[in-house]
N, C-alpha and C positions, 0 to 999 in steps of 0.2 A: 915244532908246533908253537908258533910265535901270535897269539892273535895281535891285531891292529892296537898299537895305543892311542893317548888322547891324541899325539903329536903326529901322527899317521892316517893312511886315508882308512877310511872302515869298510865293512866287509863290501856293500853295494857299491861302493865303489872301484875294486877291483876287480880285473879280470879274472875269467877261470881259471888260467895259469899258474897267477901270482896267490888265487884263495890254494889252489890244490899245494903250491910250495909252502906258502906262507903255514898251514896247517898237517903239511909233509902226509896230504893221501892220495895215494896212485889209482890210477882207474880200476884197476884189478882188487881194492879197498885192502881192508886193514889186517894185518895178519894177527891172530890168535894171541899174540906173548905183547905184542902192541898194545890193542885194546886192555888189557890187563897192567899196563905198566900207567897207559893212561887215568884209566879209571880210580885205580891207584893215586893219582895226583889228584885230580880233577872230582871225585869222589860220583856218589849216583844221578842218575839225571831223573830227581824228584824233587820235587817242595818241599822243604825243609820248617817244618814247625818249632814257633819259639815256644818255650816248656811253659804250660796253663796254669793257672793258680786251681789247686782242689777245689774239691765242692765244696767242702767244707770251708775252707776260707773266701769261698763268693760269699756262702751263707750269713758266714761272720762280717763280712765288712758290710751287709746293711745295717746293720747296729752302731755303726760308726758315726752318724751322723748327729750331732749337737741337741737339736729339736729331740729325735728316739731317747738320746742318755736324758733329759729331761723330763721325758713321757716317762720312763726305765722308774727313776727317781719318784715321780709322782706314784706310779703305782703301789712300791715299796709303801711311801707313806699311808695311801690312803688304807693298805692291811693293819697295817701299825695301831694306827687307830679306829677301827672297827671295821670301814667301810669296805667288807668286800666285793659288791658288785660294782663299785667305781674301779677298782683290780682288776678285775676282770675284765672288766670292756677296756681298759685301757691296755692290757695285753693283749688284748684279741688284734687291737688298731694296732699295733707294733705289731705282731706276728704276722699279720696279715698285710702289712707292710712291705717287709722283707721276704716275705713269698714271691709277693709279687717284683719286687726288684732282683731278686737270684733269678727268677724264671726269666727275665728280659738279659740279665748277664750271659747266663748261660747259652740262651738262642743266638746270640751276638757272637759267642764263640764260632757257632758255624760256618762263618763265611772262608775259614779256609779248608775244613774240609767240602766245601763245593768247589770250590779254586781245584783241587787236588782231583775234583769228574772227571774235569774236564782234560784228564792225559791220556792218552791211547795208552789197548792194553799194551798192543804189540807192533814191532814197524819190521818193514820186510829190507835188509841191509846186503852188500857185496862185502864180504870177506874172504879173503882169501882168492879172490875168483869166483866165487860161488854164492847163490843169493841164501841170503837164510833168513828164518821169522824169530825176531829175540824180543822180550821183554823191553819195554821203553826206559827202562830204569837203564839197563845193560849199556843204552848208548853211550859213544864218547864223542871227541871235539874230534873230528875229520874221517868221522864213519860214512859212508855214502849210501842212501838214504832213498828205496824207490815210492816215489809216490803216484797215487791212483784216484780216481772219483768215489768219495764217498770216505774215503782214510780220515782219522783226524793228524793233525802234521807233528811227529813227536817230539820235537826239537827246532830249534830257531837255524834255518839252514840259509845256505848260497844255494841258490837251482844254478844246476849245470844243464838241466832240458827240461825243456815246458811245452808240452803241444796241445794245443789248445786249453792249457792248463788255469782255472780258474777258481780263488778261494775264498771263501766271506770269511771276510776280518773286524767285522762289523763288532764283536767281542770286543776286538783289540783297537779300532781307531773308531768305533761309530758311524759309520760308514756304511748303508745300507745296500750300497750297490756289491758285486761282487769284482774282485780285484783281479785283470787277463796280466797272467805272470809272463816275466820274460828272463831271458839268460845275460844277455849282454851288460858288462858295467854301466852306473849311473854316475858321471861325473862329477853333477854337483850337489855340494857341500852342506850338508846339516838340511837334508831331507824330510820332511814330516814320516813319520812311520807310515802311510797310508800310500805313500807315493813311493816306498822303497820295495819296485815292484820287482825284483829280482832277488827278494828272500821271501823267505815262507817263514811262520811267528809257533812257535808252541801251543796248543791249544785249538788251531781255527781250522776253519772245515774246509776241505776239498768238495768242490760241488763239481766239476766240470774237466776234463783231460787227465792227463798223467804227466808226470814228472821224473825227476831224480834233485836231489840235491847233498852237498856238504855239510853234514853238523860243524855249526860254528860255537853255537853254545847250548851247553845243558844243565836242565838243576833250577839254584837258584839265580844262572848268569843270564837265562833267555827273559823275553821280555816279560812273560809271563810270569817268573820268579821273583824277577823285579815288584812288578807289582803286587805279589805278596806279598816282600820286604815292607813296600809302604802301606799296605794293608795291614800289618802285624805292629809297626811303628805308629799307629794311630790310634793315640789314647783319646778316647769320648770323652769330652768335656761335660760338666754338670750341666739342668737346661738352668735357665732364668730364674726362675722360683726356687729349685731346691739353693741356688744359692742366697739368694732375696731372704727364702726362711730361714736359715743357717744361722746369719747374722741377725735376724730378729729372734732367732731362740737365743743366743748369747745375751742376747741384750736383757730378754724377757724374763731372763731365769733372775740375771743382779738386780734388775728393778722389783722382782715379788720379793726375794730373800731382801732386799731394804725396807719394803712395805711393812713387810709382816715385821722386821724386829721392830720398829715403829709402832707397830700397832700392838703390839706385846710389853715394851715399854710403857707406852703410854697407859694402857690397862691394869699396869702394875701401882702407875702412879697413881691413879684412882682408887687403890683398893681392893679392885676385884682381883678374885679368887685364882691364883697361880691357873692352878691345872684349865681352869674355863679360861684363862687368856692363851695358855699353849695351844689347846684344842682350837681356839676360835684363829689364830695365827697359823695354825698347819692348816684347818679348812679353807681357810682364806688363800694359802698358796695352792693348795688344791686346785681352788674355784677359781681361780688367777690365769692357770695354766689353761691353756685351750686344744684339751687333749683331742677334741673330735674334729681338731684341723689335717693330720694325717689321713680321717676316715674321708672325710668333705672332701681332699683334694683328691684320693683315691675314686671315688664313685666318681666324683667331677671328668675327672678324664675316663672312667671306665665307661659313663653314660654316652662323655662326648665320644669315643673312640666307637659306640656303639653306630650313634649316627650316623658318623662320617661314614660306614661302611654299604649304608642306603645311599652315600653317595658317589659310590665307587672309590673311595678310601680307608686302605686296609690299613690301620695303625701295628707296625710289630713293640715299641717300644713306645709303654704309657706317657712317661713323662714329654714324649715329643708333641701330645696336646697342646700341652700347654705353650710352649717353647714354638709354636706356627704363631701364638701373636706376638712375637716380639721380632720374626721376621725383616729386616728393611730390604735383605736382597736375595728373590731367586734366579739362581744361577739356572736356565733351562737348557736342555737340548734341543734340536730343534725338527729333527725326524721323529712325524710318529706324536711327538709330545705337541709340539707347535703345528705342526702338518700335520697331512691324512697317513703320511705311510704309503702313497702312490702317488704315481707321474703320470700327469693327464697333459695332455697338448695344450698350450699357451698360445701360441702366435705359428702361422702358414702363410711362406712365402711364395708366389707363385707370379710370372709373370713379370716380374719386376713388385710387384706389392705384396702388402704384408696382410694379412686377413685373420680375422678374427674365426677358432673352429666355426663356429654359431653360424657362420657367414657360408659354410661348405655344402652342395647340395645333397638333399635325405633322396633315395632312391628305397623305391618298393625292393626287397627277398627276390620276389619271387621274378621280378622283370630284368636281377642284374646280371643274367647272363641272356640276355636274347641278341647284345652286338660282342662283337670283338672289342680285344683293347685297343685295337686301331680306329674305330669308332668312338671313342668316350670323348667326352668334353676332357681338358686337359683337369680342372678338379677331381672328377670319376675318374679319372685317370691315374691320378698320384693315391687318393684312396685304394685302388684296387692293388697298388703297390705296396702301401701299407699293410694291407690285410695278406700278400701275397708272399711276398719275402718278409717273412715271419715266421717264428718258433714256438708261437703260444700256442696253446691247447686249452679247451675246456674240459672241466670236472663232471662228475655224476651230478654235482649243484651247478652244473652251467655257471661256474666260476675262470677266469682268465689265468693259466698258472702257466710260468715262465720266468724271462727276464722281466724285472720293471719295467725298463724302458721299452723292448718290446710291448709287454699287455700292455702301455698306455697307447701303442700307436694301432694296435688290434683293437681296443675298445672305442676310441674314435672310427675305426672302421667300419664297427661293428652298429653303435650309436649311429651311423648316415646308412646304415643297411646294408653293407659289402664285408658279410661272412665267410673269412678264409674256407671252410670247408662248402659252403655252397660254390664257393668262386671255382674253387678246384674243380669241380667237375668237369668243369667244362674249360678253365686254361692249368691243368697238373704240372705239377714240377718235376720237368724236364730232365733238369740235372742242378748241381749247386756247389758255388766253393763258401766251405762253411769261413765264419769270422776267425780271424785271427789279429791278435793281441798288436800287436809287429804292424802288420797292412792298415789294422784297425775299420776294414770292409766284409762286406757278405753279398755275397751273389745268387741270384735264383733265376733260372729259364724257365719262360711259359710262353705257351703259342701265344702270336702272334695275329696274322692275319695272313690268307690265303699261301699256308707253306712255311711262312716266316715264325722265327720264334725271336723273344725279347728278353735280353737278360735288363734283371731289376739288381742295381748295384745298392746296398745300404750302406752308411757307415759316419765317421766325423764328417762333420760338413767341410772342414778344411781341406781335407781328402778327394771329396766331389767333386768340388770345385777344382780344385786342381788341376784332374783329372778331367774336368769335363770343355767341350769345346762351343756347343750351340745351348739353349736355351729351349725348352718345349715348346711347339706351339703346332695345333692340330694342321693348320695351314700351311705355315712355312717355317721351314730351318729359321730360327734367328740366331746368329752369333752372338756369344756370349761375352759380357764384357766384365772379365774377371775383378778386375778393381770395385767395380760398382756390386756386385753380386757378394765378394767375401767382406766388402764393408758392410753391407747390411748382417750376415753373418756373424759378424765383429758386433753389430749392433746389438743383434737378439743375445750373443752371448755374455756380449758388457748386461744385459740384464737379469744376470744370473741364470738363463736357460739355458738348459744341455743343449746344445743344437746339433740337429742331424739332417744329412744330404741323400736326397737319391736322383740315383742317374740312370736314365735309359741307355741301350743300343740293339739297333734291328737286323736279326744274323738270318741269314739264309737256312741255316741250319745251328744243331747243336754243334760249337767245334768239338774235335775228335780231342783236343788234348786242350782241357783246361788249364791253361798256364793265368796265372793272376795277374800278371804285367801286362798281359796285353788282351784280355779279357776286359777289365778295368780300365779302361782306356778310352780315347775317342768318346766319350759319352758326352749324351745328352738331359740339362740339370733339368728335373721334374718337378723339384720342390727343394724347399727347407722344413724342417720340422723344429720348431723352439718346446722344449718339455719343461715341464716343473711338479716337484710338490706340494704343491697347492696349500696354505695353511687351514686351518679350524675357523668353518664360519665362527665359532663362540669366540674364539681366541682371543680377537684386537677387541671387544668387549672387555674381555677377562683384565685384556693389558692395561686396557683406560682404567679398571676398578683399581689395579694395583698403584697405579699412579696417583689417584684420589684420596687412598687410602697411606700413603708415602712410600710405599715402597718400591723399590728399582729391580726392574725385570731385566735379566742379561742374556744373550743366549753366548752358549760355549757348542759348539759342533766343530767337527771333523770335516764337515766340507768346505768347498772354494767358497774365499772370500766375499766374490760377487755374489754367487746365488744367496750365501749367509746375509748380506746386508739386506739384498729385494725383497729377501721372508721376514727381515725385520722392519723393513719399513711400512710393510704391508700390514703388521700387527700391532705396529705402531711402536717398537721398541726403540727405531728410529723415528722421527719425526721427519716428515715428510722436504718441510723442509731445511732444516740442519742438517751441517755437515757430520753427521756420525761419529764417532772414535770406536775405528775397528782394529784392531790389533789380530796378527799372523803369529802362530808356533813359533815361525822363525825370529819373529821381534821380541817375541814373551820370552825365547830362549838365552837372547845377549842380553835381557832388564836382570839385574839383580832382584832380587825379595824387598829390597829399596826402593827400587826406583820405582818397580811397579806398584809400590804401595803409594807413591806420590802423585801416580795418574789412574791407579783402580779406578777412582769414584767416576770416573771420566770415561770409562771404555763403557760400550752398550753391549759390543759384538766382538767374538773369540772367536778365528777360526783356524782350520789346521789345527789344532791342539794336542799333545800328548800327554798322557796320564797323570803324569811329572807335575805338567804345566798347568792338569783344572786342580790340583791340590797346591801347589801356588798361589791359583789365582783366591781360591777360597783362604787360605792362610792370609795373603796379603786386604782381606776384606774383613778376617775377624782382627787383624793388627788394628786395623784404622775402627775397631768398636763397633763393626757389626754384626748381626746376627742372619745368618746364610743359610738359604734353601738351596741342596743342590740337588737337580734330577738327573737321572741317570740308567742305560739298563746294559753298558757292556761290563763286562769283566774291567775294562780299563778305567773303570767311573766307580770300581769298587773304594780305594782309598781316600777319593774324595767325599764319597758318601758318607764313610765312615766318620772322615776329620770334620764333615758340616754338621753346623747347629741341628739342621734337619736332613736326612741324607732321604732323596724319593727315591725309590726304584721303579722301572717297570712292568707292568702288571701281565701286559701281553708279550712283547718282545723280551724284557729281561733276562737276563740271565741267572741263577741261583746265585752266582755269585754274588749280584749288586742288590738281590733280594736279601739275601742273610746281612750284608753290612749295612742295609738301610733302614731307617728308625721307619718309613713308612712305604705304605706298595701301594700306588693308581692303576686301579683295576680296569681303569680307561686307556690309560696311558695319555691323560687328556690335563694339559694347562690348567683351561678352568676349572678342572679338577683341586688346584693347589691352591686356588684363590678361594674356592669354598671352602677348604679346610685353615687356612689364615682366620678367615671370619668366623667359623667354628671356635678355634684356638682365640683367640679375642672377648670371645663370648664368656669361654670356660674361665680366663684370669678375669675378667671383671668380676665374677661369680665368687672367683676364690677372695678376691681383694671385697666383696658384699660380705658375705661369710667372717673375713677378720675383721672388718668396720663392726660387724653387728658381735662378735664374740669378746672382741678385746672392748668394747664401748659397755655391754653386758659387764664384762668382770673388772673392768672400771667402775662402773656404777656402784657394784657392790664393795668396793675396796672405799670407795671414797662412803660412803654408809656406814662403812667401820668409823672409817679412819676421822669422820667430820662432827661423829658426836660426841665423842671425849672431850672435842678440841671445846664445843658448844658447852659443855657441861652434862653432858644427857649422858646414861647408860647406854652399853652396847647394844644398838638397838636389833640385834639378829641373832639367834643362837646358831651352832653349829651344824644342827641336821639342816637348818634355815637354807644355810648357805650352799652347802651340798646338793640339797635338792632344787634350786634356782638353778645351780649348775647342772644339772642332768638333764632338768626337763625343756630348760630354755635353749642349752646349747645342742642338747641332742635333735631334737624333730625335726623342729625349724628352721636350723642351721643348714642340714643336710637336704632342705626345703626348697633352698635358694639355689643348690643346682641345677635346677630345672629353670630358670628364670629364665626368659626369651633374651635374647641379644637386646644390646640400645639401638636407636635409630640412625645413630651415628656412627655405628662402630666403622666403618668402613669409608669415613672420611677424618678421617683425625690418623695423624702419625703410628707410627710402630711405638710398644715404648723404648726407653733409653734404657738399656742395658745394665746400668751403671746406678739408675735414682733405686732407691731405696722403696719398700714395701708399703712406705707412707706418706709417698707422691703426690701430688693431685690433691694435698688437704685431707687425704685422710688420716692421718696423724691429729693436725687440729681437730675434724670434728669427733675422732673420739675420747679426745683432753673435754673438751667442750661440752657434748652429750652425754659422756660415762658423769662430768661435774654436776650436771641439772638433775641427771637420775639418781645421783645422790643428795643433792642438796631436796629435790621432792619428796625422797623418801626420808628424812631429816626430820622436815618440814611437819613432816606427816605426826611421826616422834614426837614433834615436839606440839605438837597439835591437841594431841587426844593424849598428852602425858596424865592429865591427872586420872585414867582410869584406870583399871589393873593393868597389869604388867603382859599378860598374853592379851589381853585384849589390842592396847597399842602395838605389839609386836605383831599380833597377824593383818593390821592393817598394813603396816611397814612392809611385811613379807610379802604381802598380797601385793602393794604399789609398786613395788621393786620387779616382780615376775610381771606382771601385764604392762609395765614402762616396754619391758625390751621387746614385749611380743607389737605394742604398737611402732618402737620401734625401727622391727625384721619389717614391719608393714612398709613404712615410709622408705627407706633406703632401696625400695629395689630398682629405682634409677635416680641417678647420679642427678637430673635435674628435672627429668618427667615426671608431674604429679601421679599418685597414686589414684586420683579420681576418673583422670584420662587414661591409665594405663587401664585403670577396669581390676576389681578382685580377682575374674574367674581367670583372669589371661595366665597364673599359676594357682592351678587349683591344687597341687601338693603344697603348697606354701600355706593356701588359706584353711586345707583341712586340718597341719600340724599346728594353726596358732589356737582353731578349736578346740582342738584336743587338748593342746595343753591349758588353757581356761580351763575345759568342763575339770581337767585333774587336780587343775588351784581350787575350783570351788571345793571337790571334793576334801583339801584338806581342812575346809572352813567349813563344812557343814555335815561331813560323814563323821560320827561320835568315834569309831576306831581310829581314824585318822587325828582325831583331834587329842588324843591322848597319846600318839606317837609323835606330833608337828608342835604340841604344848598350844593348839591352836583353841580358840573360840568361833563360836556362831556370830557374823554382824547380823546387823538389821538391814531393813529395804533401806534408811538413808546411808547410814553408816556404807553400805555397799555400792551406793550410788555415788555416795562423795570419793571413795576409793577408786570407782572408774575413770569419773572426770579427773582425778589428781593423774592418775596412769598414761590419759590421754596426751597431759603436757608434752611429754616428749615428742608424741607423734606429730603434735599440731606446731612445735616449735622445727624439727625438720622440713617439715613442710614450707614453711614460711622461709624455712634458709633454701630449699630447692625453686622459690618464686622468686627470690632475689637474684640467683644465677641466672635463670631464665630470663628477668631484666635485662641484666646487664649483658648479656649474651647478645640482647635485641638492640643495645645501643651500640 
């Protein structure tokens, strides 16, 4: 039992002689004390799982992250020092954290117990002489193997017989048509898997004939183990934000711990009171930390994850919200996702011209049988052949179910009026040589005219022609002039459509012995038929959005070259007019991980592909720095899913397996589908990066309020509950406010971002150095304004100017450069009721008497209150002014 090595030819390409010696099994199959010695070596022929991490250590590793052991930290302190319900909520946002990150761990686990469905229980084998039905586990390498319509195939074999044998492997190469198996060697060399049609794959379904074949491999050596192997080898990278935050928790934690000893120093130097500057230096790290950033980005994706699902996108894994906008490249499939998922007629050749269906005549039901087929114009003619040598059927919903490319040539029939079962009545099938894989033809008899009957030959158009001698024509025989006829053939297939020929001939009778050689013969060509999958009216929309927006739309499919580029050009993934860069299996297969990293950004279109080679191609795209959408719905697209920034599945077609390893499911199975959830995901990180503008500029403001009046000479102008409760009331409502915010009006023409810039990109860095400096130098101001009154008096004006600075503001920042006056209050009416709310709760602690004796707060007056709002406003009216200067200069 020697299998093929690298240096050797492999299995489809041997003969059945050389696979039966090369794996030493006699026709009479394996004997008893064999299989056993085999098995033995060779071990079971199952999916082998690499050993899981416990629950318990999912659970523990979301605590692991930098930003958590900071939240961890913060809340310890805030018990320490009284404040238990700052404790609390900041465990609940950690606990509730890490809920939700074990729950998306653990679902991710399942994609190989779905891999693991998909094996038969049981397969019917020759041992001994004798067929017997054994567990699929039991199999070995050179058991022989019968298979049937309907089996799933339990083992990766060599077919030794295939009659009329046909199997979707659409799981394994994407490939939606079904695959006519054959026995004979394939001679050449480094085959796409979809074209090595004399093996049968683990996992994929028999739909049609019967078989036998040779286990060549079981376990994890078939291809479908394979692809576990790379599915189990694929560790998920973190998305864009949790790493973005990471590095800003590091940072956030050394800049408060320098603040506060700063600000504890400096209070010492002044005199004040030890324990009042520890207390005011731990609240200030407190009020620093912006604990309701875990909760904000939490709801932010849970809200968006909501929507998208009104949009026929099922989020399984939260964090991949976010991680759709930083996107630059979807890698798409192109059946089903880019297409409809059927083949409708494209181009009819009749005559010597090419005609458009549109162009074929509509005939009444109920008038299409009152002549013979010898009477039809030659169009009604090839139609009644379509509809007539045909295998579709209709459903209880008058649905077309069949082969694709049959229903599409019955629904064109069907569409001009000429109903296979009305037609029957009156010309029935006679007799018929069914298709076969080998001839690559099918034949049906129906009457004729006056005694005569006609066989209707279907099949490759290269076959037809071949085969055929005259050309149709009601009037007279015209010879056929083969040259001229297979070039145009050549032509409809150079544009990526299937093309199919049908040939007449007029028999006296049915012959007595359908022989296929010369039944097939002598014929007369009736037609060409050019098919396609038509792509998504939406689609080449979808594709220009993604283009505008910067991102590179690819497609990777399993099918021929040609058809792959036509659907792309038609979507516009090619341009109409440039020359493309398509790239073949067979060429991705001699590129190194190198090489192909040096022309990735250059290819549009991947065809032929093997499962290998879209997990390459996504590797060689995140090397060069980008961030990758892959779609996908066979078992073969599972490891890819997994390894991409965003792994799609599909919603309808998919299989479980490429659903459990994908962070997201299109319940469309629809492109623009992926382009909506981009601008979603866009929407939610400007939200989160609104949120940390307005949280860190907040607890800026208040640090530099500490820290600016020592320097001035003033007392601490804040006490500790001061500071605490600016922290709860400002970051909590209204923070968690701005995830609601509508998208910008640009989101979807500005680039993806850069993977690499940091969280304070774009100037938002400056304007919270900038803006937290004004809301404190305001609140200074204020201090040093109304110092010579009492001491709570000036402090609740301070407290007051400090809290209604940030709520004006959460107002102004909610676009990056569109006034607030144009956007309109109501366009977030949770924004505008959380900055009420928290007003009426400030007033309350300035003019409720219980409150005023917990906050050390006093009553102002009508001015005194008046001059506090205008002071507050500053902030707002100075954002504003900085958001009309960009708008300038945007205009120049």
């Amino acid at each position: 039992m020697t299998p093929p090595d690298n240096n050797s030819l492999t299995w489809y390409q041997l003969d059945l002689n050389q696979v039966a010696e090369r794996l030493q099994s006699p026709d009479q199959g394996l004997t008893l004390s064999e299989v056993e010695t085999r098995r033995a070596e060779v071990g079971l022929n199952e999916l082998i799982e690499k050993q899981r991490k416990s629950i318990w250590m999912m659970f523990l590793d979301q605590f692991k992250d930098f930003m958590i052991l900071v939240l961890i930290a913060a809340a310890i302190i805030s018990g320490v020092i009284g404040e238990v319900a700052d404790t609390i909520a900041i465990t609940v946002i950690v606990l509730l954290n890490a809920i939700l990150g074990f729950i998306q761990e653990y679902r991710a686990e399942k994609a190989m117990a779905a891999l693991k469905k998909m094996a038969a229980p049981s397969a019917n084998v020759v041992r001994d002489d004798k067929i017997e039905t054994v567990p699929v586990g039991q199999l070995v390498p050179g058991d022989r193997v019968l298979l049937e319509a309907g089996n799933i195939v339990p083992a990766d074999l060599r077919l030794t017989e295939a009659v009329q044998l046909q199997i979707n492997e659409a799981a394994l190469t994407g490939e939606s048509l079904t695959v006519e198996k054959v026995t004979q060697a394939l001679p050449e060399a480094d085959l796409p898997l979809g074209d090595r049609k004399n093996l049968a794959f683990k996992g994929t379904l028999i739909t049609k004939g019967r078989g036998q074949g040779i286990v060549t491999e079981t376990g994890m050596q078939t291809q479908l183990g394979q692809i576990a192997t790379l599915l189990q080898d694929q560790e998920e990278g973190r998305t864009p934000l949790q790493k973005r935050l990471a590095t800003f928790g590091k940072k956030l934690a050394y800049v408060i711990l320098a603040i506060c000893a700063i600000v504890f120093i400096a209070g010492l130097s002044r005199g004040e009171p030890p324990l009042l500057m520890l207390l005011t230096s731990i609240s200030l790290a407190v009020a620093a930390i912006p604990e309701a950033l875990p909760a904000v980005i939490t709801i932010s994706l849970a809200l968006g994850a909501r929507k998208l699902v009104k949009q026929q996108a099922l989020i399984r894994k939260l964090p991949a919200v976010e991680t759709l906008g930083s996107v630059s490249y979807i890698c798409t499939d192109k059946t089903g996702t880019l297409t409809q998922n059927r083949m409708t007629v494209e181009q009819v050749y009749l005559n010597g011209e090419l005609v458009a269906p549109d162009e074929l005549p509509v005939t009444v039901e109920e008038s299409q049988t009152d002549q013979s087929l010898a009477e039809r114009s030659h169009p009604e003619l090839l139609l009644c052949a379509l509809a007539l040598c045909n295998d579709t059927r209709l459903d209880g919903d008058d649905e077309a179910i069949g082969d694709p490319t049959e229903t599409a040539l019955f629904e064109l029939a069907r569409e001009k009026g000429f109903l296979r079962e009305s037609l029957e009545k009156t010309f029935p099938r006679l007799a018929e040589i069914p298709f076969d894989a080998e001839r690559k033809l099918m034949t049906t008899f129906h009457p004729w005219s006056e005694g005569q009957v006609v066989s209707i030959t279907k099949g490759a158009a290269e076959e037809i022609v071949a085969r055929s001698t005259h050309e149709y024509s009601p009037a007279e025989q015209i010879e056929i002039n083969q040259e001229q006829v297979q070039s145009t053939a050549e032509q409809i297939a150079g544009e990526g459509l299937r093309t199919l020929g049908f040939g007449l001939r007029i028999w006296n009778a049915v012959p007595e012995t359908l022989i296929p050689e010369e039944v097939e013969s002598a014929l007369t060509l009736a037609g060409l038929i050019g098919m396609l999958d038509p792509p998504r009216p939406e689609v080449a929309e979808s594709v220009a959005l993604c283009r505008s927006a910067g991102i590179h739309p690819v497609m990777i499919t399993g099918d021929h070259p040609l058809t792959a580029e036509m659907i792309a050009r038609r979507v516009g993934i090619l341009d109409e007019q440039e020359k493309g860069v398509v790239l073949t299996g067979r060429q991705l297969e001699q590129m190194s991980l190198e090489a192909l990293e040096c022309q990735v950004e250059k290819v549009q279109v991947y065809a032929r592909v093997s499962p290998q080679q879209k997990l390459k191609i996504v590797q060689a795209l995140q090397d060069r720095g980008h961030f990758v959408a892959m779609t996908g719905d066979g078992v073969n697209d599972a490891p890819a899913l997994k390894r991409a920034d965003i792994g799609v599945a599909m919603g309808i077609t998919g299989t479980d397996v490429s659903r459990e390893a994908a962070h997201m499911i299109l319940l469309d199975d629809n492109f623009a589908t992926i382009v909506k959830t981009v601008r979603e995901g866009r929407r939610i990180f400007d939200n989160i990066r609104k949120f940390i503008k307005y949280t860190m500029t907040s607890n800026l403001g208040e640090i530099w309020t500490i820290f600016l009046a020592p320097l001035l000479g003033l007392p601490i102008p804040l006490l500790p509950i001061h500071i605490l409760w600016i922290n709860l009331v400002t970051d909590g409502v209204p923070g968690l406010a701005l995830t609601a915010e509508p998208g910008e009006k640009n989101l979807m023409q500005r680039p993806p971002r850069d993977p690499k810039e940091n969280i304070f990109a774009h100037g938002l860095g400056t304007h919270i150095i900038w803006v937290g400096l004004l809301m404190g130098a305001v609140s200074v101001v204020t201090q040093a304004w109304f110092i010579d009154h009492s001491q709570a008096h000036w402090q609740t004006m301070v407290f007051t100017v400090l809290c209604l600075s940030q709520m004006g503001h959460v107002l102004a920042i909610r676009s990056e450069r569109e006034s607030f006056f144009s956007q309109g209050p109501f366009t977030n009416k949770p924004l505008l009721a959380a900055v009420l709310l928290t007003f009426i709760l400030q007033m309350a602690t300035i003019y409720v008497p219980v409150l005023n004796r917990i906050f050390k707060t006093v009553p102002l007056t009508a001015g005194e209150l008046a001059i506090t709002l205008a002071l507050s406003s500053i902030v707002f009216i100075a954002v504003e002014v900085e958001k009309a200067c960009k708008r300038m200069r945007q205009q120049d």
